[in-house]
MARDORO-7938 format. One line per field, with one value per residue (C-alpha): residue number from 1; residue in one letter; z, y, x. Coordinates in nm, 2 decimals. Example, Ala and Ser with C-alpha at 12.3 -4.5 7.8 and 13.67 -1.06 7.14 Angstrom:
num	(1/2) .
residuo	(A/S) .
w	(0.78/0.71) .
v	(-0.45/-0.11) .
u	(1.23/1.37) .
END
This chain:
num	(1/2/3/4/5/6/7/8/9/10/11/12/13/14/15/16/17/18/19/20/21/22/23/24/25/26/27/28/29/30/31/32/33/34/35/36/37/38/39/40/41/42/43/44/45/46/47/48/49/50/51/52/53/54/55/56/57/58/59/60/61/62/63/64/65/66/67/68/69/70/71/72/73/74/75/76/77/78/79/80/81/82/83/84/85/86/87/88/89/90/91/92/93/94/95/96/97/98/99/100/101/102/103/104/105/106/107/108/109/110/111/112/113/114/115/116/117/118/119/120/121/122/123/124/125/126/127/128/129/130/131/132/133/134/135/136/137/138/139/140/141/142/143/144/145/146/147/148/149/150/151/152/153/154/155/156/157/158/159/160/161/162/163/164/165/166/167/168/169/170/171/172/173/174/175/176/177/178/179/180/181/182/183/184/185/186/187/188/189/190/191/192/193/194/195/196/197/198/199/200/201/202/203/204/205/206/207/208/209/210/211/212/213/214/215/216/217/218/219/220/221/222/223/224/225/226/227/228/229/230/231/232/233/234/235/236/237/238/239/240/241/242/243/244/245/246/247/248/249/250/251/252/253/254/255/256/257/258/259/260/261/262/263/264/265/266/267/268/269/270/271/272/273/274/275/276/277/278/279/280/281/282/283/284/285/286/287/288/289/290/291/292/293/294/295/296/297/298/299/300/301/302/303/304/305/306/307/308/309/310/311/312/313/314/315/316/317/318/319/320/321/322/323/324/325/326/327/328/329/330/331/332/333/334/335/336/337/338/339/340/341/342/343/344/345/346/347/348/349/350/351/352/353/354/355/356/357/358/359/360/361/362/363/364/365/366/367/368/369/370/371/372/373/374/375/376/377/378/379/380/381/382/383/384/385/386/387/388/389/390/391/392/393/394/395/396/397/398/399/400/401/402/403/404/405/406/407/408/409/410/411/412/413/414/415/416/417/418/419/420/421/422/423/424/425/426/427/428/429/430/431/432/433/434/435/436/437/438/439/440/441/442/443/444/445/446/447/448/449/450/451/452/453/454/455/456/457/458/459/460/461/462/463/464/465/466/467) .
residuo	(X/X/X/X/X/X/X/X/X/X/X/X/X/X/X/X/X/X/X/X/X/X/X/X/X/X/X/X/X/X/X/X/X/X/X/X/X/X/X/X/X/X/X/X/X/X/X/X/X/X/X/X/X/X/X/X/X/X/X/X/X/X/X/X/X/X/X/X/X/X/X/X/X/X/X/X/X/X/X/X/X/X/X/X/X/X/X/X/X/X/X/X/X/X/X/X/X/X/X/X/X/X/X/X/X/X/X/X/X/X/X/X/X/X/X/X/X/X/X/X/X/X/X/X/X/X/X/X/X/X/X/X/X/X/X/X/X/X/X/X/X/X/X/X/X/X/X/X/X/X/X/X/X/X/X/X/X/X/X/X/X/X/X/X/X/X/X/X/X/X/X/X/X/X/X/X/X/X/X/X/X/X/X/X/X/X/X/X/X/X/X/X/X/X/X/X/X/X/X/X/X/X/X/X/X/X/X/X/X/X/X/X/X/X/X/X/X/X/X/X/X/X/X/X/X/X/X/X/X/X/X/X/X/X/X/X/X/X/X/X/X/X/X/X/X/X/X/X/X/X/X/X/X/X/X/X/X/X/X/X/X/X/X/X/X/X/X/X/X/X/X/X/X/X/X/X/X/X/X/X/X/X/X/X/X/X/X/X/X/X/X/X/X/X/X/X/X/X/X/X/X/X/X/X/X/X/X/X/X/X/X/X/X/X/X/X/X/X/X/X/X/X/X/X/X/X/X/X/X/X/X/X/X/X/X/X/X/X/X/X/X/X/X/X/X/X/X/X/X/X/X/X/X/X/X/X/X/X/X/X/X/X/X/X/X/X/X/X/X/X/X/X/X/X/X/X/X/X/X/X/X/X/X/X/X/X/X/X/X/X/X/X/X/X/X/X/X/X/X/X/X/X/X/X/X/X/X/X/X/X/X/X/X/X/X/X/X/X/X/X/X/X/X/X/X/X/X/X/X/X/X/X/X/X/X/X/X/X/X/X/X/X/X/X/X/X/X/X/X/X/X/X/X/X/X/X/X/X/X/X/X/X/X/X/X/X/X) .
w	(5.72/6.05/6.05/6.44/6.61/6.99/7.14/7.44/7.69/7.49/7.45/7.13/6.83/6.53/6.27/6.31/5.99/6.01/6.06/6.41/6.64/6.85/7.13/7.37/7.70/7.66/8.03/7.92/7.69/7.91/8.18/7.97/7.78/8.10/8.23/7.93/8.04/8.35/8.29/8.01/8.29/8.45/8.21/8.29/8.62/8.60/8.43/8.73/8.95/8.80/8.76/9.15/9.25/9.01/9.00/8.88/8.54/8.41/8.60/8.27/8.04/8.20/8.14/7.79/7.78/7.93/7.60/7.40/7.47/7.45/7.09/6.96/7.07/6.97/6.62/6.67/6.80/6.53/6.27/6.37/6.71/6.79/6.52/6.62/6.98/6.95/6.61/6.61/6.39/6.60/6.69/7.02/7.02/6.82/6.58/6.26/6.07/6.03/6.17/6.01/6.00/6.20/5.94/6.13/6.44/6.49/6.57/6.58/6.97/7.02/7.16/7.51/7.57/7.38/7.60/7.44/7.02/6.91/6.86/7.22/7.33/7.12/7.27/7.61/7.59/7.37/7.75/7.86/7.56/7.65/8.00/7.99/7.75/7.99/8.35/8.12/8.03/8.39/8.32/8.13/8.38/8.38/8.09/7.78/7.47/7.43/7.03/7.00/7.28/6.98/6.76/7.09/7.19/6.87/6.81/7.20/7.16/6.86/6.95/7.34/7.46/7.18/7.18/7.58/7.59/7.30/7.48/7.79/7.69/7.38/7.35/7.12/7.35/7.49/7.86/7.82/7.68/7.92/8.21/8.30/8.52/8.43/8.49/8.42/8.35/8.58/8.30/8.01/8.20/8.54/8.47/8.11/8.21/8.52/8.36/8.10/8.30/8.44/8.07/8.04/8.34/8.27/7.92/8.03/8.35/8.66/8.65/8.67/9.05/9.15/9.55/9.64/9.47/9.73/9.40/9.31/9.17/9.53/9.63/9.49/9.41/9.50/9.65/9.48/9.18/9.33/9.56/9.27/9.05/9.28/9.31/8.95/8.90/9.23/9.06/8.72/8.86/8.95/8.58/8.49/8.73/8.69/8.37/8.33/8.39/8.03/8.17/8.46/8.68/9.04/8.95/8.82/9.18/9.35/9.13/9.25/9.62/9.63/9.42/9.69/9.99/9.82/9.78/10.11/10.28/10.08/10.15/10.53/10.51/10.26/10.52/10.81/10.68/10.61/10.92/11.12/10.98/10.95/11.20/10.95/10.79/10.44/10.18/9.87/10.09/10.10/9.73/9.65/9.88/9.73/9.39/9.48/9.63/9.27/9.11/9.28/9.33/8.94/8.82/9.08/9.13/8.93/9.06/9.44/9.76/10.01/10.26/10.05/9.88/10.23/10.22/9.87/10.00/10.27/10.08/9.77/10.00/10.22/9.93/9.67/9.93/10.03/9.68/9.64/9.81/9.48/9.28/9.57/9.56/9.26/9.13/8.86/8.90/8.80/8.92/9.00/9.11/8.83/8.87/9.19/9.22/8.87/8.79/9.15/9.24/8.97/9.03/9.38/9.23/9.00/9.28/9.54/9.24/9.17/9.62/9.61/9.31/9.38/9.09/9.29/9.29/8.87/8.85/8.95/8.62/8.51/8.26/8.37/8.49/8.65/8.83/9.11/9.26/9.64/9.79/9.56/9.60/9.21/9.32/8.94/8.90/9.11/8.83/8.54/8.69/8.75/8.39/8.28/8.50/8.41/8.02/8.05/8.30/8.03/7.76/7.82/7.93/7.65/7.33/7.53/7.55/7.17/7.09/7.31/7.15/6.79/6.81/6.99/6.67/6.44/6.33/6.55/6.74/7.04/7.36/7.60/7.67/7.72/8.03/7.90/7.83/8.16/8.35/8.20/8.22/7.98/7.99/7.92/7.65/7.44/7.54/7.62/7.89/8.30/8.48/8.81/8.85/9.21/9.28/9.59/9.83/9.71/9.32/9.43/9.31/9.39/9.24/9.30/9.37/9.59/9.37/9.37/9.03/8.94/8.90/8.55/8.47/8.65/8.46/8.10/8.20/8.30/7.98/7.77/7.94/7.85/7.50) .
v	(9.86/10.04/10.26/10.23/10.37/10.40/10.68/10.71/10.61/10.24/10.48/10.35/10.62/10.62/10.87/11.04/11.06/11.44/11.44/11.42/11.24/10.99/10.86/10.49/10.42/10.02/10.00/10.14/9.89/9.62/9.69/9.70/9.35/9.19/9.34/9.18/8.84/8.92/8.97/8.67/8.46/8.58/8.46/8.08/8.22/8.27/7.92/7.78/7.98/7.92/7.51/7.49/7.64/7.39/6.97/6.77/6.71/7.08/7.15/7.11/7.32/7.65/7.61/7.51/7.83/8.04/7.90/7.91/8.28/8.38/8.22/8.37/8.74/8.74/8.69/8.90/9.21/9.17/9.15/9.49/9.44/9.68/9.93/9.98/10.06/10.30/10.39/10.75/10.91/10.73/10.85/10.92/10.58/10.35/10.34/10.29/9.99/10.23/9.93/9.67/9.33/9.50/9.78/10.10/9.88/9.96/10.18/10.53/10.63/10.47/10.65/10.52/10.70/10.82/10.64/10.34/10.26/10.11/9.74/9.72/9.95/9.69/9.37/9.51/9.56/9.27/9.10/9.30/9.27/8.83/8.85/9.03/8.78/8.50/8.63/8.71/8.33/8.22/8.26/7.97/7.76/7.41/7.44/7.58/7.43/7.47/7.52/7.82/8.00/8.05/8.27/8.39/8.56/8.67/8.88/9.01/9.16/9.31/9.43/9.51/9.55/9.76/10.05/10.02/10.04/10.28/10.57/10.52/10.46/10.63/11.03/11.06/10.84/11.03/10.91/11.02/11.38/11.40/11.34/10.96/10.83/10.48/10.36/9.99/9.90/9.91/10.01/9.81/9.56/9.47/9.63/9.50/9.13/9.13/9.24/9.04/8.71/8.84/8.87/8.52/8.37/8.51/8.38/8.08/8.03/7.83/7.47/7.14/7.03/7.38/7.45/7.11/6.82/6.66/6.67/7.04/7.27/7.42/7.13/7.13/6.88/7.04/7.41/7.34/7.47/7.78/7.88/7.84/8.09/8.36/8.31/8.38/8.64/8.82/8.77/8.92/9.21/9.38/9.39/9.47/9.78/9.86/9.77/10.07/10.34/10.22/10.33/10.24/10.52/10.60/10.60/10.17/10.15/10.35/10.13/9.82/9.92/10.01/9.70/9.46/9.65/9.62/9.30/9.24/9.42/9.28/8.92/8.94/9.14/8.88/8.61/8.80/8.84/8.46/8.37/8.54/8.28/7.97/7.98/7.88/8.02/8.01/7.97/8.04/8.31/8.47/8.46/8.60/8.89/8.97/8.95/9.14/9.39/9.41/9.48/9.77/9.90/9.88/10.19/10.40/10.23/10.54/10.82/10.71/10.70/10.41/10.49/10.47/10.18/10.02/10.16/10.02/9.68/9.67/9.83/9.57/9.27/9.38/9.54/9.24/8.94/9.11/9.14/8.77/8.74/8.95/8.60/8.45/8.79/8.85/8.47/8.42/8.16/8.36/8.04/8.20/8.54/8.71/8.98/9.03/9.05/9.20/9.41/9.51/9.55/9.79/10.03/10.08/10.12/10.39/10.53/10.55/10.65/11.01/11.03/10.96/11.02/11.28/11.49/11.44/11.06/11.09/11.34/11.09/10.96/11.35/11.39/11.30/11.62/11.61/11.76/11.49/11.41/11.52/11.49/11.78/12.00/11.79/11.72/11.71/11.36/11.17/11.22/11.11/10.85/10.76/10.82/10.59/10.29/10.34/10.36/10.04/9.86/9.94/9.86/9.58/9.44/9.50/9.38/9.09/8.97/9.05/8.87/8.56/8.59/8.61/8.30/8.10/8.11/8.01/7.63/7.51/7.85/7.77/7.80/7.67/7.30/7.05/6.82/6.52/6.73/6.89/6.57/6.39/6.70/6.97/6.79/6.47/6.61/6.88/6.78/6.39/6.42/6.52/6.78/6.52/6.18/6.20/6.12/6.26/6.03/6.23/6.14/5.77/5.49/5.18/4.87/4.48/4.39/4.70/4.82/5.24/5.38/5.75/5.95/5.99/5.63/5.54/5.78/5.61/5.27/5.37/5.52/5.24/4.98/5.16/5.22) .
u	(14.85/14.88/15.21/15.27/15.60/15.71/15.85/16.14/15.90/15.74/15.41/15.24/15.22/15.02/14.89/14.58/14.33/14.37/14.73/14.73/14.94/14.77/14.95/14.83/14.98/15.05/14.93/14.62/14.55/14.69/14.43/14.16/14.26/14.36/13.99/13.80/13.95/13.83/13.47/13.46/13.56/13.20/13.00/13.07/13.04/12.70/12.65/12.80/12.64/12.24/12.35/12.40/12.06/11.87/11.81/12.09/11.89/11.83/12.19/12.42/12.18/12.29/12.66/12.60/12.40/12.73/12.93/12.67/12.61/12.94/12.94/12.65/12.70/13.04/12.91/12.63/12.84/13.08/12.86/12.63/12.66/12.93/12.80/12.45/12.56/12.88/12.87/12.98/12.68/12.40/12.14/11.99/11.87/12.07/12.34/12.41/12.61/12.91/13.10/12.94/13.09/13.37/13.49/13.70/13.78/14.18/14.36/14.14/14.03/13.71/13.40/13.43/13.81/14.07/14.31/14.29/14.16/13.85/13.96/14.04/13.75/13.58/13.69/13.58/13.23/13.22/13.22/12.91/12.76/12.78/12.71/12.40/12.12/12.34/12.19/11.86/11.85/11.82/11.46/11.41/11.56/11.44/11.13/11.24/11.45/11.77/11.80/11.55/11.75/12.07/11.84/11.63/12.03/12.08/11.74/11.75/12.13/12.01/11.63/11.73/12.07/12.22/11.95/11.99/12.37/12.37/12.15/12.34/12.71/12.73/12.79/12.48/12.25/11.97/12.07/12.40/12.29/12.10/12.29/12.28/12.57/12.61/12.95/12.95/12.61/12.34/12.09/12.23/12.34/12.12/11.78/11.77/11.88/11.66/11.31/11.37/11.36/11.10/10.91/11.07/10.90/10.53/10.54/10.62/10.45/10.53/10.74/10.57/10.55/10.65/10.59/10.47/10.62/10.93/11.06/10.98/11.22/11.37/11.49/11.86/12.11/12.41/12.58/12.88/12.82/12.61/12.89/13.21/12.97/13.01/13.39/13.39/13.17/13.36/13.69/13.56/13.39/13.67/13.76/13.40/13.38/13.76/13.85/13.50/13.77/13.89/14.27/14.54/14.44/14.32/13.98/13.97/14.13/13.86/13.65/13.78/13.83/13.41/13.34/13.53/13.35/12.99/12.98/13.14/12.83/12.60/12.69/12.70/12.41/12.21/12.28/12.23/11.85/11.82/11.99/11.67/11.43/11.63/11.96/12.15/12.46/12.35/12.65/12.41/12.26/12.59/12.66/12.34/12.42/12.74/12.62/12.32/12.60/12.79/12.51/12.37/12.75/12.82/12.67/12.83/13.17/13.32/13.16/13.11/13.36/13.43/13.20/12.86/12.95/12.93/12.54/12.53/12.59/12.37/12.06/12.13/12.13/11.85/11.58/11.73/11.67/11.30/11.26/11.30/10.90/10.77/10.74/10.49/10.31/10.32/10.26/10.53/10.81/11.13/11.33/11.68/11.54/11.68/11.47/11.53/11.88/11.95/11.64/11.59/11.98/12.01/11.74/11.89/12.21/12.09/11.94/12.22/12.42/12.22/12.22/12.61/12.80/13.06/13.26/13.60/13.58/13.50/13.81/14.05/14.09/14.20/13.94/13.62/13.43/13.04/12.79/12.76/12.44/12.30/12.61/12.74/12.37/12.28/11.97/11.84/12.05/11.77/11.51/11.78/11.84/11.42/11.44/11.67/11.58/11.18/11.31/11.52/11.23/10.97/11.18/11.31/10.98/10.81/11.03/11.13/10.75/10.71/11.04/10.88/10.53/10.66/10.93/10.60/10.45/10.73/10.76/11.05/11.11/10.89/11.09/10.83/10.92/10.59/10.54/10.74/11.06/11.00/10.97/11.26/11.51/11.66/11.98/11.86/11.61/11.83/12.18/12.23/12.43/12.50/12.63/12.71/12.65/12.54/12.16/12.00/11.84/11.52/11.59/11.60/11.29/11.31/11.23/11.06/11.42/11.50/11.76/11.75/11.72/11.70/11.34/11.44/11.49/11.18/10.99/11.18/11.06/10.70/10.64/10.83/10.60/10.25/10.37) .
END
């Protein structure tokens, strides 16, 4: 049992193993819960956000997916999760299973700060840990089974994101000995997600119908959902970037202040692009800008000042929505341009970080102390930071497509979905049931009596009558 006293001023106070004193600030640990509410609340963002920019029968899968992540990684971090990523003897690559199955997580000062213990430290990047396989998942949007994706999460947390967040986050990682400024996850997070839908998306090659069908995939069912995502994912950023400061100080404010402005910029920017080509005020243009300006704002939003995060924005939602053109070029069908935003949006981030990070903006926490990058004559940080987003790109890549390859050849692991599953919907096919109820004029077949019945059911009948 935990012998914990408080002093005059509430502060929390409980034995060190050496004797020592160790002293929390409950404000401290109050941000940083209240932030990993925050960013849980992002991951059925995202779910939301991916079921509004796909047809109204693959539209329920991706929420499922959100829970279903958060599930499954909470297990997974827990059991080795935690422990191979900020175990404090790892190596500079991975860690160990010091905390196996959740063993020293209390009250000792965790790796990340001292201002607040490892259970809470733990909780946190639980978050990051669930929103990052959930934005990689938006590859298999609309032709993959559901029930391989549980172990697909599982093996991908293990294989890819731990090593990743471990060399960057944790003081033995090889990024962070180096030199890496990674603030909230542009690596670990954006670049890893990203390239991994894009790994996703070549093994499983383009959708049925895709680019010519009146029924293809781009043409949507509903912006509802697709515009609520973003109001989630905004909201929770601000504990993802701020809550990254892992105390109540002035730099999770600067944090939050540049986090508002770059995806402010981004947005306006996003839709001013789109606006050139179709006159339109695109809503789901706009989210993708400001997402697109989180993204490339998160691995700098502790070490950068207000005025570049305004560049941030605009350089995320102009490279991010040119980016979106790769997949014609390039001839892949990444079907929510995960790579594009993510993967792209963070290797600008890393890259504006290096050009802008600035020691004072870091030292407003009172602790933090580093070189900068150009703005403070650290002109070194550039290549670190080529470094680290060519190690995660690669990385990522790579194991992903070995993960993919491996589970194609295991009896009931297969992820790719066949034609019929494809035609009739993931929602129908895995899960049973809806998202909406609403059927687009385009969904609509009609009968010998005239009576409008849904592509799906049409497609049911059809087959039931040749059987």
């Amino acid at each position: 049992m935990v012998n914990v006293t408080f002093d005059d001023a509430q502060s929390i106070i409980v034995p060190g193993e050496d004797g020592a004193t160790i002293i929390y600030s409950p404000g401290d640990i109050a941000w940083v819960l209240a932030s990993t509410a925050l960013v849980w609340i992002m991951v059925p963002g995202v779910g939301f956000f991916y079921s509004g920019l796909l047809r109204r029968k693959n539209a329920l899968s991706m929420i499922y997916l959100s829970m279903m992540t958060i599930a499954v990684v909470s297990f997974q971090w827990f059991f080795w999760g935690f422990s191979l990523t900020f175990a404090e003897d790892a190596s500079p690559f991975i860690g160990t299973l010091k905390h196996f199955v959740g063993r020293g997580i209390l009250e000792a000062p965790s790796v990340g700060s001292s201002k607040i213990p490892t259970v809470v430290f733990c909780v946190y990047q639980l978050m990051f840990a669930c929103i990052t396989p959930m934005l990689a998942l938006g590859g298999f949007a609309e032709r993959a089974h559901l029930g391989p994706m549980i172990v697909f999460v599982f093996i991908w947390s293990t294989i890819v994101y731990d090593p990743i967040a471990c060399w960057t986050w944790n003081p033995k990682g090889w990024s962070f000995v180096m030199g890496g400024l990674d603030f909230a996850g542009g690596t670990p997070v954006h670049i890893s997600s990203g390239t991994t839908a894009l790994a996703i998306s070549i093994y499983l090659g383009k959708r049925r119908g895709y680019g010519g069908d009146p029924n293809s995939p781009t043409n949507h069912i509903t912006q509802l959902m697709s515009s609520l995502g973003p109001v989630f994912l905004w909201f929770g950023w601000f504990g993802f970037n701020g809550g990254s400061a892992l105390s109540a100080n002035l730099r999770a404010a600067q944090a939050c202040i540049v986090t508002n402005l770059a995806a402010s910029v981004g947005g306006l920017t996003w839709m001013a692009w789109d606006y050139r080509i179709e006159r339109k005020w695109s809503a789901v243009g706009f989210c993708s800008g400001a997402v697109a300006g989180l993204v490339a704002i998160t691995p700098g939003s502790g070490y950068v000042g207000v005025p570049a995060s305004i560049l941030f924005g605009f350089m995320a939602g102009t490279v991010c929505n040119f980016a979106t053109q790769l997949k014609f070029l390039l001839h892949y069908d990444d079907a929510l341009d995960v790579f594009a935003s993510h993967a792209i949006g963070g290797v600008v981030g890393n890259i504006l970080t290096a050009l802008f990070a600035e020691a004072k903006v870091a030292a407003a926490d009172g602790i933090s102390v580093i070189p900068g990058g150009w703005l403070d004559h650290h002109y070194i940080q550039l290549a670190y930071h080529l470094a680290d987003s060519a190690a995660g790109l690669g990385y990522s890549f790579v194991m992903t497509t070995i993960i993919l390859w491996v589970m194609h050849f295991i009896p009931g692991l297969r992820l790719k979905a066949d034609d019929t599953t494809e035609i009739l919907g993931i929602d129908e096919s895995s899960i049973g049931e809806y998202a909406y109820n609403f059927v687009s004029p385009e969904e609509q077949q009609y009968d010998g009596s005239g009576t409008a019945q849904t592509h799906e059911t049409y497609l049911m009948k059809e087959r039931s009558s040749t059987a």
